[in-house]
PyMOL Python script that loads the backbone (N, CA, C, O; Angstrom):
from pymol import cmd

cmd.read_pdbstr("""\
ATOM      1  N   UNK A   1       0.843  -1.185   0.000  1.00  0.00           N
ATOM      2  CA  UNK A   1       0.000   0.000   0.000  1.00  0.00           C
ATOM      3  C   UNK A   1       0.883   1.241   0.000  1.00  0.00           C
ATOM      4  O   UNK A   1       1.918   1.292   0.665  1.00  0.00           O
ATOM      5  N   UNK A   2       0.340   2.482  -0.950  1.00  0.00           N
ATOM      6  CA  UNK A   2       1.274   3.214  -0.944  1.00  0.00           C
ATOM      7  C   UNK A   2       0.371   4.555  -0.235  1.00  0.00           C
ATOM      8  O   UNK A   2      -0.776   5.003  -0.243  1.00  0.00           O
ATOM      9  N   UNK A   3       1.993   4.913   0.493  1.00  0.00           N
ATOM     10  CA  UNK A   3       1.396   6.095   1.562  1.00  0.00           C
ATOM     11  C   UNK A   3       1.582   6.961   1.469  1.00  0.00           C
ATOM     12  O   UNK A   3       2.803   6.991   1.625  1.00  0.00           O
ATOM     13  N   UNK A   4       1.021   8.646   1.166  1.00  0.00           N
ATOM     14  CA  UNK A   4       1.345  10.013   1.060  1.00  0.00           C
ATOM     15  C   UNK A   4       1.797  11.138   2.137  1.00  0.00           C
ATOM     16  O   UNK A   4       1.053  11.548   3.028  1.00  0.00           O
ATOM     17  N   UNK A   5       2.703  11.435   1.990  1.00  0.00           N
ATOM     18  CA  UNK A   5       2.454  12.719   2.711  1.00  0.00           C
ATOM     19  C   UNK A   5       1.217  12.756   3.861  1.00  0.00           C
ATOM     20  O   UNK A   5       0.953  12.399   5.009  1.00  0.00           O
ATOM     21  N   UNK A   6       0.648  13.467   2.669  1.00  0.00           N
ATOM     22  CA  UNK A   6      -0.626  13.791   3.306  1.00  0.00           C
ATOM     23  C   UNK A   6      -0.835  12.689   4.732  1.00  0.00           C
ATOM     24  O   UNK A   6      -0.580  13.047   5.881  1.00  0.00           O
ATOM     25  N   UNK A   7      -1.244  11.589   4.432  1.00  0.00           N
ATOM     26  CA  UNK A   7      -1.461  10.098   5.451  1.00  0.00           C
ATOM     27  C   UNK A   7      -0.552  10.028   6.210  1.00  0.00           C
ATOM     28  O   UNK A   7      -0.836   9.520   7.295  1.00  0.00           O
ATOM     29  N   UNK A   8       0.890  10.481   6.006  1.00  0.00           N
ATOM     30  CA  UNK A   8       2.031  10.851   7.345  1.00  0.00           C
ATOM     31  C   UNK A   8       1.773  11.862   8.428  1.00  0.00           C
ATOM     32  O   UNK A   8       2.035  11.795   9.628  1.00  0.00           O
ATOM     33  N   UNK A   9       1.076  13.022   7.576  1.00  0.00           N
ATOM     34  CA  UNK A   9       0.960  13.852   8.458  1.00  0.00           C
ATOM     35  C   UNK A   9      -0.202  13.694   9.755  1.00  0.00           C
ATOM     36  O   UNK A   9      -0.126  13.882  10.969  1.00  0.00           O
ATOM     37  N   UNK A  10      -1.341  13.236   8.798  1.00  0.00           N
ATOM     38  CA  UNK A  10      -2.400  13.352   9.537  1.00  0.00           C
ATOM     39  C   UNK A  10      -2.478  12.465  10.992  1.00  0.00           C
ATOM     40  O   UNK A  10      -3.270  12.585  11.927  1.00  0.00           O
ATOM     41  N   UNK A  11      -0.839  11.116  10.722  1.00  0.00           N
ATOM     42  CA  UNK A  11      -0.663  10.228  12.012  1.00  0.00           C
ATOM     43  C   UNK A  11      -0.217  11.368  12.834  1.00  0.00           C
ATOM     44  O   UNK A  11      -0.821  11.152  13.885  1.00  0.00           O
ATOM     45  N   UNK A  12       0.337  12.245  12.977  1.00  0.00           N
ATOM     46  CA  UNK A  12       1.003  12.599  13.738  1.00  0.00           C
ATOM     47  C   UNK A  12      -0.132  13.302  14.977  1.00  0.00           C
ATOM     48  O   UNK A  12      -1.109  14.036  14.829  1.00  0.00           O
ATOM     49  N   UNK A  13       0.469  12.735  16.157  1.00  0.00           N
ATOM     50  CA  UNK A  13      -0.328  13.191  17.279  1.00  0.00           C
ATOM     51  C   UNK A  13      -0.562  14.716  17.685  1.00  0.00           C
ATOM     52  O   UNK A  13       0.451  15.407  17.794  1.00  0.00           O
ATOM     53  N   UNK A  14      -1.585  15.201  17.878  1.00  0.00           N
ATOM     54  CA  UNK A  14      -1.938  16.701  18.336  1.00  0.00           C
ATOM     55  C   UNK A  14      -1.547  16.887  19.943  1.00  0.00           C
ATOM     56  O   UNK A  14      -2.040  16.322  20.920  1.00  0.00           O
ATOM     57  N   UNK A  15      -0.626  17.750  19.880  1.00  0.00           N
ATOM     58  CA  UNK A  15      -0.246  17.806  21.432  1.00  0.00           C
ATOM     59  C   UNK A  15      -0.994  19.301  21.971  1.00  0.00           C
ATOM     60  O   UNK A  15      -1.042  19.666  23.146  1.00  0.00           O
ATOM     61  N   UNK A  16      -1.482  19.949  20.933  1.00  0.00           N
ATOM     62  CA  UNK A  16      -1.741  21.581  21.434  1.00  0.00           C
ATOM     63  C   UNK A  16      -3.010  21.127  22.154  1.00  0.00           C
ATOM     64  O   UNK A  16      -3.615  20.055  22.189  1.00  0.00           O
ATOM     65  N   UNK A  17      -3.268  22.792  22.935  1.00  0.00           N
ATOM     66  CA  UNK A  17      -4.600  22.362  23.616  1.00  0.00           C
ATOM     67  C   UNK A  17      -5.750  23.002  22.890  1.00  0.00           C
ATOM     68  O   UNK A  17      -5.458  23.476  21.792  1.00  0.00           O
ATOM     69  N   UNK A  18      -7.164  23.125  23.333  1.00  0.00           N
ATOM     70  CA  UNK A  18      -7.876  23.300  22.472  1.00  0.00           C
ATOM     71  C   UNK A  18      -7.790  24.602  22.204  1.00  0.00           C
ATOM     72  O   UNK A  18      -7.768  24.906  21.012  1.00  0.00           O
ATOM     73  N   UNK A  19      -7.726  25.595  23.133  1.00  0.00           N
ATOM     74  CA  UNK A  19      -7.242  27.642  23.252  1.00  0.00           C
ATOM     75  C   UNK A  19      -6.669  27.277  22.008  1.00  0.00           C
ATOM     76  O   UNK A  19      -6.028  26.253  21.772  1.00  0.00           O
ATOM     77  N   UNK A  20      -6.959  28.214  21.220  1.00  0.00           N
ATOM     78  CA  UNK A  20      -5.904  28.699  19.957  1.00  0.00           C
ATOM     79  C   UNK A  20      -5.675  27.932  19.087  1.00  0.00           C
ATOM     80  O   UNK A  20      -4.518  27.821  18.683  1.00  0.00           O
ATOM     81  N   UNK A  21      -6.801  27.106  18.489  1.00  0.00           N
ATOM     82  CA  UNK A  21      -6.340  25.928  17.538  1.00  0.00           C
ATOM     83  C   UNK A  21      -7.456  26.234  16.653  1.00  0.00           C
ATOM     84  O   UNK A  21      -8.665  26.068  16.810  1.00  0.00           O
ATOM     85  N   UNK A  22      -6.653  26.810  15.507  1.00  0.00           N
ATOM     86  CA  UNK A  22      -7.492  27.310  14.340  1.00  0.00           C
ATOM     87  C   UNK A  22      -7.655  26.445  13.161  1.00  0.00           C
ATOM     88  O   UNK A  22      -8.626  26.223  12.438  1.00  0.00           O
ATOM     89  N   UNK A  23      -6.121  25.903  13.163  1.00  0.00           N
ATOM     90  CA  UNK A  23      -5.785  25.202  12.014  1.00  0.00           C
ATOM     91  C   UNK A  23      -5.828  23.979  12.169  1.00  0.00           C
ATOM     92  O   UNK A  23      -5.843  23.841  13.392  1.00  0.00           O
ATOM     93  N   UNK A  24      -5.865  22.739  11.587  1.00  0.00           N
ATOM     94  CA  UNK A  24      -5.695  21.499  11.725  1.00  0.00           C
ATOM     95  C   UNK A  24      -4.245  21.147  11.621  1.00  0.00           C
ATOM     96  O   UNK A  24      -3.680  22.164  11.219  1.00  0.00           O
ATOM     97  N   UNK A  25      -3.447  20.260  11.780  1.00  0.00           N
ATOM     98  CA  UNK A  25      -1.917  20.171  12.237  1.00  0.00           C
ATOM     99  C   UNK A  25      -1.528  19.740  10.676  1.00  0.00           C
ATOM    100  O   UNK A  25      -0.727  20.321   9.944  1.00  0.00           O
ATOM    101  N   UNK A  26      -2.092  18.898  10.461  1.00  0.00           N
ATOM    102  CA  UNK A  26      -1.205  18.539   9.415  1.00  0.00           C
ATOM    103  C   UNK A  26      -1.593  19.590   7.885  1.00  0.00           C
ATOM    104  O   UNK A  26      -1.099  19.481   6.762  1.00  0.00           O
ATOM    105  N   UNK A  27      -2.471  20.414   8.299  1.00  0.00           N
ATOM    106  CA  UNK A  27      -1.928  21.774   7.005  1.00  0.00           C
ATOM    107  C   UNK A  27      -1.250  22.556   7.592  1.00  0.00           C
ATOM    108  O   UNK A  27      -0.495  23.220   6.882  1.00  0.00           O
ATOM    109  N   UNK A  28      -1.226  22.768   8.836  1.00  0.00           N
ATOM    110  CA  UNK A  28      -0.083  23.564   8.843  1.00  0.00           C
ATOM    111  C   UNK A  28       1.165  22.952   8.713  1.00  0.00           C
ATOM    112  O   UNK A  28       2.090  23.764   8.708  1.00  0.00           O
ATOM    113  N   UNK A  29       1.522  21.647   8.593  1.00  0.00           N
ATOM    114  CA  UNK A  29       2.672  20.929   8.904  1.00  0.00           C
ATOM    115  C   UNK A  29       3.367  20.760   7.147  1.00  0.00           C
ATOM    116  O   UNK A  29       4.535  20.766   6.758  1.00  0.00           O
ATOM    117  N   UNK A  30       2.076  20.621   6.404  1.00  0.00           N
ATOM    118  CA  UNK A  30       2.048  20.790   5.188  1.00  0.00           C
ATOM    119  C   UNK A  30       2.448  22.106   4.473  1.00  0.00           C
ATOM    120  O   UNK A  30       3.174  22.040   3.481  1.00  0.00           O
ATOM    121  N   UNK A  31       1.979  23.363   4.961  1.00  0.00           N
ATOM    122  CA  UNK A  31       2.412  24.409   4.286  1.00  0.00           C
ATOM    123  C   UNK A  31       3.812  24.947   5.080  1.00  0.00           C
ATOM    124  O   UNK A  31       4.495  25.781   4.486  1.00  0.00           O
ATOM    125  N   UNK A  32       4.359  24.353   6.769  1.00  0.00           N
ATOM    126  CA  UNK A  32       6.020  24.986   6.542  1.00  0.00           C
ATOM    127  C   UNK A  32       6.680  23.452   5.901  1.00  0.00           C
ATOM    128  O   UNK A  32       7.904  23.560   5.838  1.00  0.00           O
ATOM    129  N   UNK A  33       6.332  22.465   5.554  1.00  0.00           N
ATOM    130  CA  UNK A  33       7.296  21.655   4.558  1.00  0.00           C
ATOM    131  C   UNK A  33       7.046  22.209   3.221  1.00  0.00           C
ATOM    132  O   UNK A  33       8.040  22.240   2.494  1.00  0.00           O
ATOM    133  N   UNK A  34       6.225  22.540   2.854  1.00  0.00           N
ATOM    134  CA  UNK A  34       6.204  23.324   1.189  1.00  0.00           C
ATOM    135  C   UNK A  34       7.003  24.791   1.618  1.00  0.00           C
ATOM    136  O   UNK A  34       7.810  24.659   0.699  1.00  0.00           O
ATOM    137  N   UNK A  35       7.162  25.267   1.857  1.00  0.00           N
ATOM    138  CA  UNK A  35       7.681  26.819   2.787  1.00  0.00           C
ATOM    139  C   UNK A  35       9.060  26.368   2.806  1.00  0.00           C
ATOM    140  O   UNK A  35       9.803  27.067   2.117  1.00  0.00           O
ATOM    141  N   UNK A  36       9.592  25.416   3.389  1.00  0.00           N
ATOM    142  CA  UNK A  36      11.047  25.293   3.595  1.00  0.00           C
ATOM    143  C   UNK A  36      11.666  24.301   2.252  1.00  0.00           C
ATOM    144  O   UNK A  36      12.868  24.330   1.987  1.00  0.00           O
ATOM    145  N   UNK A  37      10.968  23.682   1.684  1.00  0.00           N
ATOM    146  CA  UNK A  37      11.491  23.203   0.142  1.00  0.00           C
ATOM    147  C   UNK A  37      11.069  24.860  -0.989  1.00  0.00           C
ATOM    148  O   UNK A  37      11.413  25.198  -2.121  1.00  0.00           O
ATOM    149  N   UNK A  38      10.584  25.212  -0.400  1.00  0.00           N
ATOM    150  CA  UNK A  38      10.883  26.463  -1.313  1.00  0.00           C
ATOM    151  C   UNK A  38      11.532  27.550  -0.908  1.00  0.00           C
ATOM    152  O   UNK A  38      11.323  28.648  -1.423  1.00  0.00           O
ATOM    153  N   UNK A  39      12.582  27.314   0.275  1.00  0.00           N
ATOM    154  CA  UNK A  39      13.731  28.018   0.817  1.00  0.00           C
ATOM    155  C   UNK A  39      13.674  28.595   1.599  1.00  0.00           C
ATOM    156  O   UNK A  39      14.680  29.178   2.006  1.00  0.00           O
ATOM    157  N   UNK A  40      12.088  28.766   2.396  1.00  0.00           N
ATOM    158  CA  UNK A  40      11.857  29.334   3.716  1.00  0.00           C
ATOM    159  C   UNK A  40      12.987  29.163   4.811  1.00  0.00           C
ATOM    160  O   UNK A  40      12.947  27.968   5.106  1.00  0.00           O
ATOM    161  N   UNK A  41      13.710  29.614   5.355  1.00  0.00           N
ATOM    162  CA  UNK A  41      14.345  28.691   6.728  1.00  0.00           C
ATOM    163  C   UNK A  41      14.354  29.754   7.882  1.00  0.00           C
ATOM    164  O   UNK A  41      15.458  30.013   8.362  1.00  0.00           O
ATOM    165  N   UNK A  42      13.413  30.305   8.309  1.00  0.00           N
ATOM    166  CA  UNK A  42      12.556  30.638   9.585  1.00  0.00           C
ATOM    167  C   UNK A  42      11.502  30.900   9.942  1.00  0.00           C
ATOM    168  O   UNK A  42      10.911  31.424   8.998  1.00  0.00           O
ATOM    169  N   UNK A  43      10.585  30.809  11.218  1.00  0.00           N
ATOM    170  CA  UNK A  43       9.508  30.908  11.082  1.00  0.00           C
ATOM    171  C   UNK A  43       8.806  31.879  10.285  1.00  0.00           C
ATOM    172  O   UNK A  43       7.846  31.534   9.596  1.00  0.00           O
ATOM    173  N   UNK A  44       9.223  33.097  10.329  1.00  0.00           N
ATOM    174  CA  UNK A  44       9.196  34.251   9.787  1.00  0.00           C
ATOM    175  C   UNK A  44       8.754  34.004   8.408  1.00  0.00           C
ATOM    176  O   UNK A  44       7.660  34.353   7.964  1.00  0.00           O
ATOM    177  N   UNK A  45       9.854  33.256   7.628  1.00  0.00           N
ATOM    178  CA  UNK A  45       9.839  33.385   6.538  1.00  0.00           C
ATOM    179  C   UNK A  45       8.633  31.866   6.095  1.00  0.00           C
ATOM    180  O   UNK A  45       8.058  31.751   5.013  1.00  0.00           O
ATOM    181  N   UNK A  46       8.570  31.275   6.802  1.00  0.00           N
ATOM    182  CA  UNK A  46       7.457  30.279   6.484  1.00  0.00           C
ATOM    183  C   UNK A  46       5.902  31.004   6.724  1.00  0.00           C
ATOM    184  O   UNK A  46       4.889  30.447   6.302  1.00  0.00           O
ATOM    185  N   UNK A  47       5.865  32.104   7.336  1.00  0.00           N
ATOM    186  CA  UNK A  47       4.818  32.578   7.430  1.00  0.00           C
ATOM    187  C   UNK A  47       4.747  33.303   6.603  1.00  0.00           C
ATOM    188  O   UNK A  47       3.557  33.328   6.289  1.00  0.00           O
ATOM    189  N   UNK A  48       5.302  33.976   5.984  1.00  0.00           N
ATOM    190  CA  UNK A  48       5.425  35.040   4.879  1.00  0.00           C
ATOM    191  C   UNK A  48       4.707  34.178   3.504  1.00  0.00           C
ATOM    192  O   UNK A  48       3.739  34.539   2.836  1.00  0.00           O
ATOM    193  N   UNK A  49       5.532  32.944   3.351  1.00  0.00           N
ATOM    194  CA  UNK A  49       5.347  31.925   1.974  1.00  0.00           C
ATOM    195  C   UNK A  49       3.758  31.702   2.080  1.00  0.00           C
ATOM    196  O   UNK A  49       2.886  31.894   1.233  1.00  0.00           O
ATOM    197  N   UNK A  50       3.670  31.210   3.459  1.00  0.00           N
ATOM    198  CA  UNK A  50       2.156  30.829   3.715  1.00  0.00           C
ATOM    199  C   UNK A  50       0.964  31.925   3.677  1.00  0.00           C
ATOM    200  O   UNK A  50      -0.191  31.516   3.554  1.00  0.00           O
ATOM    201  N   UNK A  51       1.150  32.906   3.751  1.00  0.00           N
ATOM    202  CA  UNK A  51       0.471  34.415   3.649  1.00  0.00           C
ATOM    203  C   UNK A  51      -0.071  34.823   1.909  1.00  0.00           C
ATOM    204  O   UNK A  51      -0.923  35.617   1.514  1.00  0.00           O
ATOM    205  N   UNK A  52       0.879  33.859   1.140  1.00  0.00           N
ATOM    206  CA  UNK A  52       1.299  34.657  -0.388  1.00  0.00           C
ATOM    207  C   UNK A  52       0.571  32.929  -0.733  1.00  0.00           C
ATOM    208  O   UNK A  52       1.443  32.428  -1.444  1.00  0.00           O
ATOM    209  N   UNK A  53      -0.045  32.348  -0.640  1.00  0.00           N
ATOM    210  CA  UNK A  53      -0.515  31.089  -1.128  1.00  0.00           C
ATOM    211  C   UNK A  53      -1.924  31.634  -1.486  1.00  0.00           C
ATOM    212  O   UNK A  53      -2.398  32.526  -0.783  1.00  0.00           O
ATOM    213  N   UNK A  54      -2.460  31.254  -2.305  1.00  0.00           N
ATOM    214  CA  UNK A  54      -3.530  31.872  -3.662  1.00  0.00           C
ATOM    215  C   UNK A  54      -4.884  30.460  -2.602  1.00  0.00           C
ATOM    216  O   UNK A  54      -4.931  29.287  -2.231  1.00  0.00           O
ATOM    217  N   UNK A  55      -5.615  31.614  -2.602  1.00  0.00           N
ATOM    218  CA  UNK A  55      -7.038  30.558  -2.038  1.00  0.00           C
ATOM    219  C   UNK A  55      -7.562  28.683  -2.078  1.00  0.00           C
ATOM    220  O   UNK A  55      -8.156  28.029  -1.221  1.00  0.00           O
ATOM    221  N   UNK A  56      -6.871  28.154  -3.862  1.00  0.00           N
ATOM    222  CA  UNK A  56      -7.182  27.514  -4.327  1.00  0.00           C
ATOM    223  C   UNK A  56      -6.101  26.463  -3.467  1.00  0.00           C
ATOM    224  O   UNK A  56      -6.425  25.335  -3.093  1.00  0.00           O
ATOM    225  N   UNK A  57      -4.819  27.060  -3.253  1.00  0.00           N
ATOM    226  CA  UNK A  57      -3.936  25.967  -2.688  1.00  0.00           C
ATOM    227  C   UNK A  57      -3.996  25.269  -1.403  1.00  0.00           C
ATOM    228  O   UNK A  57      -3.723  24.146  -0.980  1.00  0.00           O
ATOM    229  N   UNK A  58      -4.824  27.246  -0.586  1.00  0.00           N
ATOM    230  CA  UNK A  58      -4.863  26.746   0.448  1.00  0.00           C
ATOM    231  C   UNK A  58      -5.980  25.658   1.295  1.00  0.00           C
ATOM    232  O   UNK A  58      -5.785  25.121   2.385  1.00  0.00           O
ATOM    233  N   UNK A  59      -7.732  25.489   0.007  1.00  0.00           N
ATOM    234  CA  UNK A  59      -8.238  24.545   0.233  1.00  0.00           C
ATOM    235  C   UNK A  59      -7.459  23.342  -0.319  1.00  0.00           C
ATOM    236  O   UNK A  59      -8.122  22.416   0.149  1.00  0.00           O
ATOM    237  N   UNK A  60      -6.624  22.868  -0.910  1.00  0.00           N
ATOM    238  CA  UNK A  60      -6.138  21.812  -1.469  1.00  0.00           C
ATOM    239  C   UNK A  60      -5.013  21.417   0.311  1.00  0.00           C
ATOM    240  O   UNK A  60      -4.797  20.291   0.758  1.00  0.00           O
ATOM    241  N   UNK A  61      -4.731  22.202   0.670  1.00  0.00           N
ATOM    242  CA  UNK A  61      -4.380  21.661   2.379  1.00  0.00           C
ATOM    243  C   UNK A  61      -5.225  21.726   3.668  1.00  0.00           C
ATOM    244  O   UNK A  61      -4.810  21.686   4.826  1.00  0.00           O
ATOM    245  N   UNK A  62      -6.438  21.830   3.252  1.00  0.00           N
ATOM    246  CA  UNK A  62      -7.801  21.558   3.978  1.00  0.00           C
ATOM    247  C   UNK A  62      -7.825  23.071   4.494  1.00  0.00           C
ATOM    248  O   UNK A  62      -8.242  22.991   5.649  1.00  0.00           O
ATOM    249  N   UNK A  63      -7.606  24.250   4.226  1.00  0.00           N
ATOM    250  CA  UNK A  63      -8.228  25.803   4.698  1.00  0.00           C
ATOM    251  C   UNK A  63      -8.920  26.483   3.839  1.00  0.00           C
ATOM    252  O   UNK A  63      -8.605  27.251   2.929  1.00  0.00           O
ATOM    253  N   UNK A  64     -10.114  26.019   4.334  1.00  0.00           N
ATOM    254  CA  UNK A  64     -11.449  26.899   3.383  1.00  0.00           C
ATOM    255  C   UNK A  64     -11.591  28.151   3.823  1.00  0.00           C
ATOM    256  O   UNK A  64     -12.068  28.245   4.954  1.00  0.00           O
ATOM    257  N   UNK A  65     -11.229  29.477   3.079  1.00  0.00           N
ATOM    258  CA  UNK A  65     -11.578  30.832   3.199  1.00  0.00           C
ATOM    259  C   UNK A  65     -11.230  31.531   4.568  1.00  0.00           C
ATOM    260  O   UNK A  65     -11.872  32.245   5.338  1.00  0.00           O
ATOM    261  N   UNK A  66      -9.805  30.974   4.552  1.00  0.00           N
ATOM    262  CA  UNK A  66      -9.093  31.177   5.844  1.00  0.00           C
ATOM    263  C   UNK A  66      -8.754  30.259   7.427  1.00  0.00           C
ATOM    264  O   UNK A  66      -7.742  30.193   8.126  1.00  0.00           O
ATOM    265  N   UNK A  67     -10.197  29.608   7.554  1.00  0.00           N
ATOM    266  CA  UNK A  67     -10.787  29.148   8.511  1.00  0.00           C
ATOM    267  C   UNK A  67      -9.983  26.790   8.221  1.00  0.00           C
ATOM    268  O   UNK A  67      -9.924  26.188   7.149  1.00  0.00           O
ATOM    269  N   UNK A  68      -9.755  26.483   9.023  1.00  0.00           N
ATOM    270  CA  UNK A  68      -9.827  25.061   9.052  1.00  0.00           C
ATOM    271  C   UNK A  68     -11.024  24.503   9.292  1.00  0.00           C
ATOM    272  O   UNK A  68     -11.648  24.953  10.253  1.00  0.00           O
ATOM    273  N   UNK A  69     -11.596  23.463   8.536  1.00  0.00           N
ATOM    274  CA  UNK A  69     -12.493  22.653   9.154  1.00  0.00           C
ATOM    275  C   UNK A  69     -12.951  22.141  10.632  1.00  0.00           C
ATOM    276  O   UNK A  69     -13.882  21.344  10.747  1.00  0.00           O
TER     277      UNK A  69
END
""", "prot")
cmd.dss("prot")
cmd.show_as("cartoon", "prot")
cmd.util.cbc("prot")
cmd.orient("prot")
């Protein structure tokens, strides 16, 4: 069986608490690994990459119109 990304991420355990949890983990985990293969290398700058991502990409990592599911 072949496994994606995507299916890596989503194993990964949620340690945050519920206060302040907008996003689901594995898009955000998804957009700083796209962020740092496209040369991001600080938070800063992974937030910047992630800021400049066009609507369409960012539902394709589960964020509909800003908001996570």
């Amino acid at each position: 069986m072949t496994r994606t990304l995507w299916d890596a991420l989503c194993q990964i355990e949620h340690r945050r608490g519920r206060k302040g949890r907008r996003y689901r983990l594995p898009s955000l985990l998804g957009i700083a690994i796209a962020a740092m293969l496209a040369g991001a290398n600080d938070l800063i700058a992974v937030f910047r990459w992630g800021r400049r991502l066009k609507p369409e990409a960012l539902r394709l990592l589960g964020i509909d119109d800003g908001v996570a599911p």
